[in-house]
C-alpha positions in Angstrom: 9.2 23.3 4.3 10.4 24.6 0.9 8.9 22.7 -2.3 10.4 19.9 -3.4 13.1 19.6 -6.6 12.3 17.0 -7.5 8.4 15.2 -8.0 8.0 11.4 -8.8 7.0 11.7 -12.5 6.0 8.3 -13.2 5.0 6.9 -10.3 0.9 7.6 -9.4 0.0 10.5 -7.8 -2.7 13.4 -7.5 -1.6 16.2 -9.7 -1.5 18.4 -6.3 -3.0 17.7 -2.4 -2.1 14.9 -0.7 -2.0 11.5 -1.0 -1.3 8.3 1.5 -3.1 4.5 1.8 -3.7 3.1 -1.5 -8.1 2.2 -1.2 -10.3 0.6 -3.2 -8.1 -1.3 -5.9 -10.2 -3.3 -8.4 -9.5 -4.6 -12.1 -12.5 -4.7 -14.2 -13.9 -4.0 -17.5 -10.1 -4.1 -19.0 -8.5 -0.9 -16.5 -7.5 -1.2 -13.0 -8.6 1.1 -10.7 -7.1 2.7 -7.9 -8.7 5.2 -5.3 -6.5 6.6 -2.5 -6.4 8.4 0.6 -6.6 12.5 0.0 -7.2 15.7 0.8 -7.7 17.5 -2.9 -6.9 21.1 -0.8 -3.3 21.0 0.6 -0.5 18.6 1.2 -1.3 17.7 4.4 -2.7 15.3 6.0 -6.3 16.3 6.9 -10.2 16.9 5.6 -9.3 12.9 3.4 -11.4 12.1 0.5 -11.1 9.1 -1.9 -8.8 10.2 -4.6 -9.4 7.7 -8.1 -7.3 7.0 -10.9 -7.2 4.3 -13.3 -5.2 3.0 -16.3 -5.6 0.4 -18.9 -2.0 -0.9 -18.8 -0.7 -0.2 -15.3 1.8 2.7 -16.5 -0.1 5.4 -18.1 -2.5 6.5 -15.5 -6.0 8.7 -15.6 -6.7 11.2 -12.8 -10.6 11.1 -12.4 -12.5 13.7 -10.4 -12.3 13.0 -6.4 -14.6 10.1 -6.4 -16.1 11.5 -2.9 -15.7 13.8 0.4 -17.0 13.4 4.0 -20.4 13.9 4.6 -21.3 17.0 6.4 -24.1 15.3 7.7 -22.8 11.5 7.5 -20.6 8.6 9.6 -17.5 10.0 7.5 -17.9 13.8 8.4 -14.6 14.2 9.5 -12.5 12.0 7.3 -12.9 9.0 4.7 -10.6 6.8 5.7 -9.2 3.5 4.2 -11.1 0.6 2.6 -11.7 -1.7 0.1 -13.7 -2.3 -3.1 -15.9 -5.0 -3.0 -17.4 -6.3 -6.6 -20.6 -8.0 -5.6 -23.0 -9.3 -8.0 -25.7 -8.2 -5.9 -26.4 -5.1 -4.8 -23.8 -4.4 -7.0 -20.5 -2.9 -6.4 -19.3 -0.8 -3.3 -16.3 0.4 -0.7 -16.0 -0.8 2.7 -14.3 2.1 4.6 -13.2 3.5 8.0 -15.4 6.6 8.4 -14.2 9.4 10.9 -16.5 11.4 12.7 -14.2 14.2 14.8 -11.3 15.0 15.9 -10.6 11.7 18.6 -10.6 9.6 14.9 -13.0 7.3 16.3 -13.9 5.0 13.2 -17.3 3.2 12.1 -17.5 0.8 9.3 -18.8 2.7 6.2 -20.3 1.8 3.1 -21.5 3.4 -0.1 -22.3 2.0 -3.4 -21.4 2.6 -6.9 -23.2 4.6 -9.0 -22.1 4.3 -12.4 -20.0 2.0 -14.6 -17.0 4.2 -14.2 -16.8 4.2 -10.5 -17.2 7.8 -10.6 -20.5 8.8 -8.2 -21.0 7.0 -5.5 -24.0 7.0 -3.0 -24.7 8.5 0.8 -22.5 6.7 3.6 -24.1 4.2 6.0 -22.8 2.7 9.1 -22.4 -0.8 9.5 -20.3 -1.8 12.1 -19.0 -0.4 15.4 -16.0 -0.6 17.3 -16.6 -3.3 20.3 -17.0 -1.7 23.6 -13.8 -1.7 25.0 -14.8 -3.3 28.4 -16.4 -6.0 26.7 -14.5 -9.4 27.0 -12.0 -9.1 24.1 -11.0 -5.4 25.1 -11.1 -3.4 21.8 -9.8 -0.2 21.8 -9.1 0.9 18.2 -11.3 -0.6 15.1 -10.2 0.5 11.4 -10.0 -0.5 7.9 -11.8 -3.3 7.0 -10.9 -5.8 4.6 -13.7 -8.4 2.5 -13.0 -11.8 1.7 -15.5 -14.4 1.1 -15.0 -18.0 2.7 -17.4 -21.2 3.0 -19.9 -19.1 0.3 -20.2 -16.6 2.9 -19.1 -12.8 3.2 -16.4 -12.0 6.0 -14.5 -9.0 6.6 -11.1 -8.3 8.4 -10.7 -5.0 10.9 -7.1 -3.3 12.1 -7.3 -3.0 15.8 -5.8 -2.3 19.3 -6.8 -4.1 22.4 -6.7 -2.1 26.1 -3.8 -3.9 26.9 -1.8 -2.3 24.3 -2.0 -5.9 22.1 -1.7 -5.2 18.1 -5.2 -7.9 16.7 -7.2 -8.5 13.7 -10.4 -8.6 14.2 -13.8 -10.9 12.1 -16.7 -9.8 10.8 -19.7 -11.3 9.2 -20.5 -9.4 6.5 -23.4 -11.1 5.0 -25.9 -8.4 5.6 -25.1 -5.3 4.4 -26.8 -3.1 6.6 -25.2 -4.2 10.0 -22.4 -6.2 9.9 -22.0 -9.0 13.0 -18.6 -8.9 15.2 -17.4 -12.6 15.5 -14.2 -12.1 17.6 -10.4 -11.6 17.7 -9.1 -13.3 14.7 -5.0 -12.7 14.7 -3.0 -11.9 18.0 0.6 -11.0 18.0 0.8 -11.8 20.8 -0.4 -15.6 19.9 2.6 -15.8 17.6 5.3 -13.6 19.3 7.8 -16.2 17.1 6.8 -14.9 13.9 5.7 -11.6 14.4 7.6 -10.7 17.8 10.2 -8.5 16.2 7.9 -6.4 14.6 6.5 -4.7 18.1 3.2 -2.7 17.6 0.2 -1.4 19.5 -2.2 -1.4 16.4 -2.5 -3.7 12.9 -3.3 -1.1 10.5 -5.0 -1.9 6.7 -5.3 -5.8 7.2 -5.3 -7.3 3.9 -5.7 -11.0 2.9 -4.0 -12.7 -0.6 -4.9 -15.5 -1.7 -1.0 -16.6 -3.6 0.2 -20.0 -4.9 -2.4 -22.0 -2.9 -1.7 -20.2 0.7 -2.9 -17.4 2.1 -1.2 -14.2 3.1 -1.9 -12.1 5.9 -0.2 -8.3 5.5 -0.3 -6.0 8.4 1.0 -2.3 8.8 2.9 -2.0 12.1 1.9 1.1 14.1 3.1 1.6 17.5 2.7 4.7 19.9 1.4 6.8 16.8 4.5 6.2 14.5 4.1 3.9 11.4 6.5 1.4 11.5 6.2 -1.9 9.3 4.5 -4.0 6.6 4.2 -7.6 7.6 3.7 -10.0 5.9 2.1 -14.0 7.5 2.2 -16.7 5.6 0.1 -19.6 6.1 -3.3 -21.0 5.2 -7.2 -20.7 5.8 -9.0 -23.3 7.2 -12.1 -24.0 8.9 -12.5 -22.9 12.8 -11.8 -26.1 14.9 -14.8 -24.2 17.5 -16.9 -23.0 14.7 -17.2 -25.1 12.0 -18.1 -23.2 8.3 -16.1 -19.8 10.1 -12.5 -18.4 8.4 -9.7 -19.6 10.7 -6.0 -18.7 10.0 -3.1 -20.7 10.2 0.2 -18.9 10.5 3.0 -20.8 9.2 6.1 -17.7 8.5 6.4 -14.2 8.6 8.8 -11.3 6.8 8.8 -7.9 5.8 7.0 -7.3 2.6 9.3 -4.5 2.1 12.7 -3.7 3.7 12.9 -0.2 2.8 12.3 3.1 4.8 8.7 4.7 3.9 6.4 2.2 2.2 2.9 1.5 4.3 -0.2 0.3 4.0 0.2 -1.5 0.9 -3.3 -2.8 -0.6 -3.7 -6.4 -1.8 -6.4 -6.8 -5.1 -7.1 -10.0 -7.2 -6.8 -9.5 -11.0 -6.8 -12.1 -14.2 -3.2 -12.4 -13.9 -3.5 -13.3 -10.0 -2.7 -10.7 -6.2 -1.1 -7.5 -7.4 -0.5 -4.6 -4.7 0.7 -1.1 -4.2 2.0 0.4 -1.2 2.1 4.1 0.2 5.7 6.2 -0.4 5.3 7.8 2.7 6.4 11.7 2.9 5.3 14.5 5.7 3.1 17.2 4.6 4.7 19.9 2.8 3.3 23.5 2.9 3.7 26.3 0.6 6.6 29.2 0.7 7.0 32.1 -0.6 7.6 30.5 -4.1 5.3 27.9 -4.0 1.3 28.3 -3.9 -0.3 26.2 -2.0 -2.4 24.8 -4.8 0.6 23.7 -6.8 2.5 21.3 -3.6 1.9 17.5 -3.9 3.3 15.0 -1.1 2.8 11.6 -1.2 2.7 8.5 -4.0 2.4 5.0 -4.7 4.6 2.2 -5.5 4.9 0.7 -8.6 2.7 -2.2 -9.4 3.8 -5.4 -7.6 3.3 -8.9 -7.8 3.3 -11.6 -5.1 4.6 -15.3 -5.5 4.3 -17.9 -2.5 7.1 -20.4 -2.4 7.1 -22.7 0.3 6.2 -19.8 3.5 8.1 -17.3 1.9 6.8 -14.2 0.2 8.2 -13.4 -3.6 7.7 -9.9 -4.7 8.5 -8.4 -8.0 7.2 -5.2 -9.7 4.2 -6.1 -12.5 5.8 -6.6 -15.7 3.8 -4.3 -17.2 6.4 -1.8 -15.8 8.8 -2.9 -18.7 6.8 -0.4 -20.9 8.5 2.4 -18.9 12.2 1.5 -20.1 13.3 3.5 -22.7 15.7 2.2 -25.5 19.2 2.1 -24.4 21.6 4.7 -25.0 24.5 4.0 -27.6 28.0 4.1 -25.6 26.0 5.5 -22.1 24.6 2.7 -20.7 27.5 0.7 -19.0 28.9 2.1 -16.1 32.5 1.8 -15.1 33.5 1.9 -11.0 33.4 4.8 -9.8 30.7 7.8 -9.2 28.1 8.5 -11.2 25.3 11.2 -11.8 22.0 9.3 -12.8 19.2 11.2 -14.4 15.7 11.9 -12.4 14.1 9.2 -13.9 16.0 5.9 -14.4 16.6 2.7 -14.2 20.0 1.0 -13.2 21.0 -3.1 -12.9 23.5 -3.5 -10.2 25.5 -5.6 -8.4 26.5 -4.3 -5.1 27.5 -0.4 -5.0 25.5 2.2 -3.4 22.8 5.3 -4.0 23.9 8.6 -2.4 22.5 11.6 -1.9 22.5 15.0 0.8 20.4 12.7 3.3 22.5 9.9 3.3 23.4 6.3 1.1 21.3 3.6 0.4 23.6 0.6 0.6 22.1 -1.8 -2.7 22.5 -5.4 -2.4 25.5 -7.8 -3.2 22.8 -9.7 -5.5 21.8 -8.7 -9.0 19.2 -5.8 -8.8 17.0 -3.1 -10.3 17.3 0.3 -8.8 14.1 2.4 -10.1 15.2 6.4 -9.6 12.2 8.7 -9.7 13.2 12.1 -8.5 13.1 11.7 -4.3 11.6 8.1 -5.0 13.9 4.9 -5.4 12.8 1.5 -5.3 15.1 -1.6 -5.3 13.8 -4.8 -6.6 16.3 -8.0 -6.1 16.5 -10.1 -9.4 15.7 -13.6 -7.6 12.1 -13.7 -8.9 12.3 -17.5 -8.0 12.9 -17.0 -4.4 16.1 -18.7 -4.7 20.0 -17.8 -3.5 21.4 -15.1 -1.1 19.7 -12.1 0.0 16.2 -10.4 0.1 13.1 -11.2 -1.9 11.0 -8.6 -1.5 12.0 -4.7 -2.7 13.1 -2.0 -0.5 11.4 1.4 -0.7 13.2 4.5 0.5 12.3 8.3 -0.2 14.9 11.3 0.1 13.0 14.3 0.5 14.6 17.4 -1.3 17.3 15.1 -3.4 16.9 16.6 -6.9 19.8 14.2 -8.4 21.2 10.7 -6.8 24.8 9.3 -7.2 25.5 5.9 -7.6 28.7 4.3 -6.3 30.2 1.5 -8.5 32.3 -0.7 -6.7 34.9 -2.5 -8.0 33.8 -5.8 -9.4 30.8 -4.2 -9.3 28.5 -3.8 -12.5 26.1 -1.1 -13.7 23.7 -0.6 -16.7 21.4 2.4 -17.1 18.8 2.6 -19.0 16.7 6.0 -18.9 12.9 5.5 -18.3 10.6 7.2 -20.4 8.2 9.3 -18.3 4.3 8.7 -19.4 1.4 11.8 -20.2 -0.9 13.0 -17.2 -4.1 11.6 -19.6 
């Protein structure tokens, strides 16, 4: 596959490699962190470390060295896979993570502690927690990417999994003791609830993550089924005490939805900061291999999202992208900025308020909604974010992610009664 034209510039990526699931997002000491899914040596999928990068305003992002590899010797020696951070008082602060040990991907629960203020060194992996065997009574197959909440003053933790009988499940953990976590059972069947979650068919919940929003609790899945990756779900409902169990995390589905209606974002992560849940997902993009131009070191392939933001109302999800964003808006541009109908080249990074109309490009169109909207253009990247932050009137609430590979420059279409503005966005330093 030739290189691309056209890189996301100001959305977070590695500088080269690969990158997919967002892991291990925190906020503390003022910058927000976020580690992801890697391989440092190509831009493919394969040998994944934890890549790290953090900013102090959720724009201008700092690449810090790899924060760590498989183990040779360890749980993780063939792969670190996704995870969380967890920011406990005591021991002190560690990751939670899927660690592979060969080429069948089999996963054990991982952990390794922090070693330093700047989440930079981290210490040896230890297992603790196995997948259950698969002819036991609930009929695991698959067991990955845990998730850690605390409920009733205890610590629990949420697992991704695949039952025999080709059933997508999250399973519980209790997590109190951090040297061997206990399995407590299947937690969320879909099919328990083939009303909400029906439509979205799956063999597997990948990257379980639990928000706590507005007074209820949210419950996003990734969709995969027969190996392809498919949707990120999104449960509403709330958490509540086991009828069976009293003092144990039960959930209480209310709605579901599609956290994003676009094309390529996955695997989103879900993190708590001082202004409440804020997430990023994956921009998914195959692996892309050098040519005769392009040295291997120099190929990237894969980034995140913009910073989003999650709002509850009633049992329906709200996103918008963090306001912190605004920063990336450059000042308009005298006489340039209102777009008449009609066809229009747009630069590689902008930003463009529509109503209606439509993105083209080689691959195909990206039909934009008939609502007010903010189309985010960043080279093969686009993001469309719907203007009704309240949840209120026509059409979708959540953005749409979509990713053109090979589309150096987009088109929009302006129809008729349509209406455009664009405003250029200013691309930030590598620090």
């Amino acid at each position: 596959m030739p290189r691309q034209p056209a890189l996301p510039s100001y959305h977070l990526r590695p500088r080269r490699g690969w990158l997919n699931d967002p892991n291990g997002m925190t906020y503390r000491d003022g910058r927000w962190h976020v580690f992801y899914q890697h391989n440092p040596a190509a831009a493919v999928h394969g040998d994944i470390h934890w890549g790290h990068a953090s900013s102090d305003d959720l724009v201008t992002w700092r690449e810090h060295p790899v924060a760590f590899g498989p183990d040779p010797d360890g749980p993780d020696r063939a792969g670190c896979w996704s995870g969380v951070f967890v920011d406990a008082p005591e021991p002190g602060p560690f990751v939670a993570y899927s660690g592979v040990v060969d080429e069948t991907y089999a996963s054990t629960t991982v952990l390794r502690r922090a070693l330093d203020e700047n989440l930079d060194t981290w210490s040896a992996p230890w297992t603790v927690a196995t997948t259950p065997a698969s002819d036991g009574p609930d009929g695991v197959a698959v067991m990955r990417d845990p998730f850690v909440f605390t409920y009733g003053g205890r610590r629990w933790a949420l697992h991704g999994a695949g039952l025999t009988d080709g059933t997508p499940a999250v399973l519980l953990c209790c997590a109190d003791d951090l040297e061997a976590w206990t399995y407590e059972g299947l937690w969320f069947l879909g099919r328990d609830r083939p009303d909400l979650v029906g439509e979205w068919t799956a063999d597997i919940y990948e990257c379980p993550q639990l928000a706590f929003v507005d007074g209820r609790a949210v419950l996003v899945v990734s969709t995969q089924l027969e190996g392809r990756l498919e949707h990120v779900v999104a449960v509403v409902g709330d958490l509540v005490d086991d009828a069976d169990r009293p003092g144990y995390p039960a959930f209480r589905a209310a709605a579901a939805q599609l956290l994003d209606v676009g094309s390529v974002c996955y695997a989103p992560q879900v993190a708590t900061d001082h202004r409440g849940a804020w997430h990023l997902g994956w921009v998914r993009q195959e692996g892309v291999r050098a040519d005769d131009t392009a040295p291997e070191e120099d190929l990237v392939a894969g980034c995140l999202t913009l910073p989003r933001r999650m709002r509850v109302g009633g049992d329906r999800v709200v996103v918008t992208r963090d306001p912190a964003t605004d920063a990336l808006v450059a000042d308009s541009v005298d006489g340039a900025d209102e777009l008449v109908p009609g066809e229009h080249d747009l630069p590689a990074a902008a930003m463009v308020r529509t109503l209606g109309g439509a993105l083209l490009s080689e691959e195909g169109e990206i039909v934009l909604p008939d609502v007010p909207a903010e189309v985010w253009v960043d080279g093969e990247v686009v993001e469309v974010y719907p203007a009704q932050a309240d949840g209120t009137g026509p059409g979708p609430h959540v953005p749409a992610t979509h990713r053109h590979v090979a589309t150096a420059r987009w088109r929009l279409r302006v129809p008729e009664g349509g209406a455009a503005r664009l405003r250029p966005v200013r691309v930030p330093a590598r620090d």
